[in-house]
N, C-alpha and C positions, 0 to 999 in steps of 0.2 A: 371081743373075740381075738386069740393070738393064733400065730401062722408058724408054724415049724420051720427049721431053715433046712434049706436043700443043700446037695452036695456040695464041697470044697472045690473053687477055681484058685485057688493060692496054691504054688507047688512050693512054699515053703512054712507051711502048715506042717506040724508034725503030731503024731498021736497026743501027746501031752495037752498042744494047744486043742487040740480036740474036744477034750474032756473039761475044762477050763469055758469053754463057750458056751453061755448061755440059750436055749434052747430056741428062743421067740421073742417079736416082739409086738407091741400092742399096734394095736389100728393104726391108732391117730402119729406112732412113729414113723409106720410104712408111709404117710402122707410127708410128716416131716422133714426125714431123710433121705425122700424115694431120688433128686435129683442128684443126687452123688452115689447112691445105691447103683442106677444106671451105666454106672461107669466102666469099662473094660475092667477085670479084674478087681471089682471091689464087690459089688453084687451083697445080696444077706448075710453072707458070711462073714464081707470084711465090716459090715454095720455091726455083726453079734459084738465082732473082736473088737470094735470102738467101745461098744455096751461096757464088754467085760474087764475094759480097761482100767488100771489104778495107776493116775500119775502125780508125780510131787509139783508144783510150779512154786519155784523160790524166785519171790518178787514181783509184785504185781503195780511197778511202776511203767513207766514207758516201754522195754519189752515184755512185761507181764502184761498189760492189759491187753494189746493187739492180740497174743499167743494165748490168755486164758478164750477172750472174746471167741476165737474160731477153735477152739478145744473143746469148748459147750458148745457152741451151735454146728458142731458135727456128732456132737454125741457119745463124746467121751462117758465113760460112765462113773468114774468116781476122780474128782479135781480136788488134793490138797493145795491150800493156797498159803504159803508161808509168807507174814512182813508185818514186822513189829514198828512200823513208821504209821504216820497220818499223815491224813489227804491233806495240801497246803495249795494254796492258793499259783503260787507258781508251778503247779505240779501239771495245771489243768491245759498246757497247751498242748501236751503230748499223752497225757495217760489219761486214756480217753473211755475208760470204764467208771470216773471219777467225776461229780458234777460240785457247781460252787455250793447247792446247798450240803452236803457230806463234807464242807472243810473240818478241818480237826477230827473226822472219823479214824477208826483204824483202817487202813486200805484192806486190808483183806479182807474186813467185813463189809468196806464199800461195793467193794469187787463181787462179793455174793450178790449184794442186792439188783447189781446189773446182771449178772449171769443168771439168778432166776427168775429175771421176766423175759430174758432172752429163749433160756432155756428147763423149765422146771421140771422138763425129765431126769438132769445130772446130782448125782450125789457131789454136794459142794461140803470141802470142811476146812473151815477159816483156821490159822493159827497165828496167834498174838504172837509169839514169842523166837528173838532170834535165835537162828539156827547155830548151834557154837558146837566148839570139839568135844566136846562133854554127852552133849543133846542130837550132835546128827545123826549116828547110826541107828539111836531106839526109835527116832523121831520119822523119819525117811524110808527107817527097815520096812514098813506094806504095803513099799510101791515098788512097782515093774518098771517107771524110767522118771528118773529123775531134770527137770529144763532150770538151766540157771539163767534167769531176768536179772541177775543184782549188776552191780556196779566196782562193789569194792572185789577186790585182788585177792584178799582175804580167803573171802567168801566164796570164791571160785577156787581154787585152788582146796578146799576144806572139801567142796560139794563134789569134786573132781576123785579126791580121795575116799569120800564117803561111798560115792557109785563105784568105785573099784572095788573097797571091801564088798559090797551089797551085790556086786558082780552081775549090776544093771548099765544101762546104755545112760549117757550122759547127752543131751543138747545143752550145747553152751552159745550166748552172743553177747554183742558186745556194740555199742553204738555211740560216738560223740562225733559233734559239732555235721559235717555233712559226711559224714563217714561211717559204715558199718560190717559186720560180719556174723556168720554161726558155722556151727557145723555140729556132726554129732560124733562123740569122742565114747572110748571103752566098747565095750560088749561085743558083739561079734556081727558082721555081715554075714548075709544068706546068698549061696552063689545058687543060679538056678537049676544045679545039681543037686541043690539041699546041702551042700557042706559048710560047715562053719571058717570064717577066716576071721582072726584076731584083729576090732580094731587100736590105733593108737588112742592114750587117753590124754588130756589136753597138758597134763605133765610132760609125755613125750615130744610132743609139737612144740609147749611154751616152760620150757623147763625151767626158766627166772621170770620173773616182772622185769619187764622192759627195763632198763637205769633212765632216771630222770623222767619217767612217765608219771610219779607221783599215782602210782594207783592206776595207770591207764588214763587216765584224766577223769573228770567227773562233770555233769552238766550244767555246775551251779558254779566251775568255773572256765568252764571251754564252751560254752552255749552248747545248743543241739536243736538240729532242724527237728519239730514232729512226728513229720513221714518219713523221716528216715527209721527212728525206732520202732513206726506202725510198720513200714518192709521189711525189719528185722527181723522184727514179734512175729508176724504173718509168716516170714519163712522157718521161723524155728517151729512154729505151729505146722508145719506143712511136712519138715523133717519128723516130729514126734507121730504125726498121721501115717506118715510112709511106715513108720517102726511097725505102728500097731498093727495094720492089715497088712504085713507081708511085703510093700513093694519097697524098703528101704533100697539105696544104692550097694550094686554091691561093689563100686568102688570110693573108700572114703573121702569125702570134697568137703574142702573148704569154701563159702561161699563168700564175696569180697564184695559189695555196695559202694561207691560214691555217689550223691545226688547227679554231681555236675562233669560225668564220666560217660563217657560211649565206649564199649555197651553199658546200660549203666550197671550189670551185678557181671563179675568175672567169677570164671569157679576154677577152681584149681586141686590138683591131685593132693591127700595128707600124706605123709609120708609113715610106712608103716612103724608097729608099736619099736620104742628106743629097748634093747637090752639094758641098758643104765638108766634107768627112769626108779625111780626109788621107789613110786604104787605101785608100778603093775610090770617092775622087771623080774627077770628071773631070780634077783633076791633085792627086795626091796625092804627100805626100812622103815614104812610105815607101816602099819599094824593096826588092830582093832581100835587099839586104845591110843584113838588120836589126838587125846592131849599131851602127849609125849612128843609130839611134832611141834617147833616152835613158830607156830604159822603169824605171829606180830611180829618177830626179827624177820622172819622169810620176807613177809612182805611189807616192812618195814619200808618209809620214802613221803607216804602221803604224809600232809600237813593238815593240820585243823584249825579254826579259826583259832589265832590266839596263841596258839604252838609258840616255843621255843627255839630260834636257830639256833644252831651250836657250829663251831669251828672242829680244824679236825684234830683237835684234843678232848672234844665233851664237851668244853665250856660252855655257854652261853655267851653270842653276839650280842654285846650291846652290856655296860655295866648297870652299876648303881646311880638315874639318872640320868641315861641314856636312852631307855623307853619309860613314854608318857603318856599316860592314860587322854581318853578325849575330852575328858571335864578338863584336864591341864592344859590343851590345846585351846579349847574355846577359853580360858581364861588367858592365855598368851598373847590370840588373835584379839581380844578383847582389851588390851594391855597399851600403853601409849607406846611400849617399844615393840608393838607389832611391825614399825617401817624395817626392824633392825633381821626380823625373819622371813626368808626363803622358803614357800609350803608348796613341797614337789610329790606331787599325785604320780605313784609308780604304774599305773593303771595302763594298760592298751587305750589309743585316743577313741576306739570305738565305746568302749565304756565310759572314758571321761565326757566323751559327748551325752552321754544319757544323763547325768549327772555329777556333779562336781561342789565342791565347797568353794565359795567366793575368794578370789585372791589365791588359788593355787595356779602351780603352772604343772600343765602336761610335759614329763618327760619318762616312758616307759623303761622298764626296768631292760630289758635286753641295750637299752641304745645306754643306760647310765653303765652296765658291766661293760659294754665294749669300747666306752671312754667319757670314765666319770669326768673328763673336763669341762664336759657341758653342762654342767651342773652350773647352776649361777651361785658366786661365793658368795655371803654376807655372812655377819657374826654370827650367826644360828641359821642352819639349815634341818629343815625338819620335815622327813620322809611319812607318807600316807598312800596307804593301797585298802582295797579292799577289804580283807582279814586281818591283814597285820603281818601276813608273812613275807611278802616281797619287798615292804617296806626295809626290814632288819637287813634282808641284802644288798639294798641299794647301801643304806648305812656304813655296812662294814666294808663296802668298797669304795664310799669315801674315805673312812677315816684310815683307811691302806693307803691311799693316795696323799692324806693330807700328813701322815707320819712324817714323809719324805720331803717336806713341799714347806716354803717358807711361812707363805698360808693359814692361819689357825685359826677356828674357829669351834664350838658346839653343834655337834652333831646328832641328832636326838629324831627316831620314827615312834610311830603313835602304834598303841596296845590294838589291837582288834579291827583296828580300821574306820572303814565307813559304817560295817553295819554296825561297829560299837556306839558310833555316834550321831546315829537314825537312830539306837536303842536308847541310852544314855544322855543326849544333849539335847537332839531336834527329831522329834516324834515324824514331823512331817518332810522329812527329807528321804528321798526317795529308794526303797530295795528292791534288789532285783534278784 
């Protein structure tokens, strides 16, 4: 049997959203959702407006899962789930819609099969494929608010642009090592007068990528506590709730987390939309057709494993010779003039300590640019990090130092790093 919904206690309900709400809902819902129903101001009506909700969630890793998790078990009523990744084994200490038997699934299909035993009243609709300038307007256009979970710079800043043309409301956050934030960026606040005010969109707030943030950082090279991306996830879920039923803020906040912070989440006023914001100013020059935006130079800075440094002419750091694969490494160390080489792990000593290759010495990359003479000199000195990228700059700040310097030796860092040679060499040597 279903129950008609009673009058509207939202005073910022308007005719439109009226007609737009679905009429009732079934028995066994009024059981399910009757504890939040209860609430001052949320009552049947603000349940219908969950029902009749259509939202996009791009990313259903560490802030995706927490934010999909309380999205379904309040009732959202239709969850696109965007992410073209699979579940991996390091994935599972934080994204926690994900279990070890679904490794190498696709997350977004992982993420259905939790959300429908959680919740099998929601319309779930998984999508493989990533979101790009080409695909996010047709892709994105049949939702009412768009929540960015991703990571890369990219992809925020696309998703950012995409909710301005679709001239929907954006939540965005953001979370590494014990440190986090959200807020919700674009569309307009409701004052309890019913009037609209313009919010800023996260263009206006973060109008560059940080310099030297490499992308904001990412978690697979700055760690990241758990619970910190579950209090992320959880609040970006709580902001997209406020949207739906009406009680959004109507002053725009910024929300600030640190684990090891009192109090521990600060909130702070956003500052209203920028006239010179190139999305959503009074003449901006982004447009429909957002592949005419060069969003890989924009946020050009991150590294990949195995990247390239370059100097500031273009070149490439390091000639013909100067980086060495790790098959050539373990053939060196293996070599009787292994006494004659120096192997300096550029690593932080908290990672050196988890693992390391026998006969290297710890010395981190910040301590060798702020004075490569601590570097121990022998005829070959041979740089090792990680990936492969921090090594090339310890490199080229030796061999700056040893131009000048009576001093000469070979100077040579290794291709890809450690995980090339956990890939490559020694199966059983440890990744993290």
């Amino acid at each position: 049997m279903n129950y008609q919904a009673g009058p509207s206690t939202s005073s910022s309900q308007n005719a439109q959203e009226e007609e737009e709400v679905p009429l009732s809902l079934s028995l066994d819902e009024y059981a399910r959702y009757g504890r939040q129903m209860i609430m001052p101001d949320f009552g049947l009506p603000g349940q219908l407006r969950l029902k009749n909700a259509k939202v996009a969630v791009v990313g259903a890793g560490g802030l995706g899962c927490p934010t999909l998790q309380y999205l379904a078990g309040a009732g959202v009523g239709t969850i696109a789930i965007f992410d073209h990744d699979t579940v991996g084994l390091s994935n599972l200490h934080r994204q926690i819609l994900h279990t070890t038997d679904r490794i190498r699934m696709n997350k977004a299909e992982s993420a259905c099969l939790a959300l429908r035993a959680l919740n099998p009243k929601v319309n779930l609709i998984p999508h493989h494929v990533p979101i790009t300038p080409s695909t996010a307007l047709p892709l994105l256009r049949p939702y009412s608010m768009i929540i960015d979970c991703t990571d890369r710079p990219l992809t925020r800043y696309l998703l950012n642009d995409a909710a301005v043309r679709l001239d929907v409301p954006l939540v965005s956050g953001a979370a590494i090592s014990s440190a986090g934030q959200w807020a919700v960026y674009g569309g307009a606040t409701t004052s309890k007068d019913g009037s609209k005010k313009k919010r800023a969109c996260y263009r206006c707030i973060w109008p560059s990528v940080l310099a030297g943030s490499g992308g904001n950082g990412k978690c697979e090279e700055q760690g990241v506590w758990g619970v910190v991306t579950g209090l992320v996830g959880t609040g970006m879920a709580g902001e997209a709730i406020k949207l739906i039923v009406g009680r959004e803020d109507p002053q725009p906040l910024l929300h600030l987390h640190h684990l090891c912070s009192n109090p521990l989440i600060r909130t702070i006023r956003l500052k209203p939309p920028s006239t010179k914001c190139i999305a959503c100013g009074p003449e901006p020059t982004i447009s429909d057709d957002l592949e005419k935006f060069g969003y890989e130079s924009f946020c050009a800075g991150a590294m990949g494993e195995g990247d390239e440094v370059t100097d500031e002419t273009g070149l490439v750091v390091g000639g013909v010779g100067e980086r060495i694969s790790v098959k050539e490494l373990d053939e060196i160390m293996r070599s009787p003039t292994s006494n004659d080489m120096v192997l300096v792990d550029t690593r932080p000593p908290v990672e050196f300590g988890i693992c390391s290759l026998k006969g290297s010495t710890n010395i981190p990359l910040p301590s060798i640019l702020k004075d490569p003479s601590i570097v121990p000199f022998k005829a070959e000195v041979v740089f090792l990090c990680k990936r492969g990228n921090d090594s090339q700059l310890a490199a080229k700040a030796i061999r700056q130092v040893q131009s000048s310097s009576a001093k000469q030796g070979r100077i040579r860092d290794v291709r890809g790093g450690l995980l090339a040679w956990s890939r490559d060499v020694d199966p059983e040597f440890p990744v993290y």
